[in-house]
C-alpha positions as CSV (number, residue, x, y, z in Angstrom):
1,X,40.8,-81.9,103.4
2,X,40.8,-85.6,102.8
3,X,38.3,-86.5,105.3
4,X,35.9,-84.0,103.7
5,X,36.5,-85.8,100.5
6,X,35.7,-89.0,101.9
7,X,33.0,-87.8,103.9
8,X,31.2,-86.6,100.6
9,X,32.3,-90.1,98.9
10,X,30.7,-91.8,101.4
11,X,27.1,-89.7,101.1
12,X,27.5,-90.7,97.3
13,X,27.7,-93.7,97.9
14,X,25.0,-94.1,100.8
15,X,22.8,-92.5,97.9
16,X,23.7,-94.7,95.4
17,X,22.8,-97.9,97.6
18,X,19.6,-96.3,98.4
19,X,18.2,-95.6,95.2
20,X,19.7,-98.4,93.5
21,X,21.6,-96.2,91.0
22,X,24.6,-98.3,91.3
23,X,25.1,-101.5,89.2
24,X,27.8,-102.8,91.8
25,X,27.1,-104.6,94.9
26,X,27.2,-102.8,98.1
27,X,30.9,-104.6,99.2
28,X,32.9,-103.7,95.6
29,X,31.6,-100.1,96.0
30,X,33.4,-100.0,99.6
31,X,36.3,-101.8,98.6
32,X,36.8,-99.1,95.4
33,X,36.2,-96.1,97.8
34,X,38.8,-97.0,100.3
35,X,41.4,-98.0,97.5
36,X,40.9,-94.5,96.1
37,X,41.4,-92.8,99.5
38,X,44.4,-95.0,100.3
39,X,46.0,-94.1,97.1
40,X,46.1,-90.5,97.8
C-alpha cells in the first residue's frame, strides 16, 4: 500500500517538473517526498 502511494507521489511530482507548476527546485521536491515516505 505504501509503494502505491509513492508510486502516485512520484507521477505528481514527474508532472509538476514537467510543466513547471512547482516553485521548488527539482532536488528539495525529492528530498520532501522521501522524508514524507520515511516518516510513515
Amino acid at each position: 500500500n505504501k509503494l502505491i502511494g509513492l508510486y502516485r507521489a512520484l507521477l505528481r511530482l514527474d508532472y509538476a517538473l514537467k510543466n513547471g507548476v512547482s516553485g521548488i527546485d527539482e532536488k528539495s521536491l525529492v528530498t520532501i517526498l522521501l522524508l514524507k515516505y520515511l516518516r510513515t
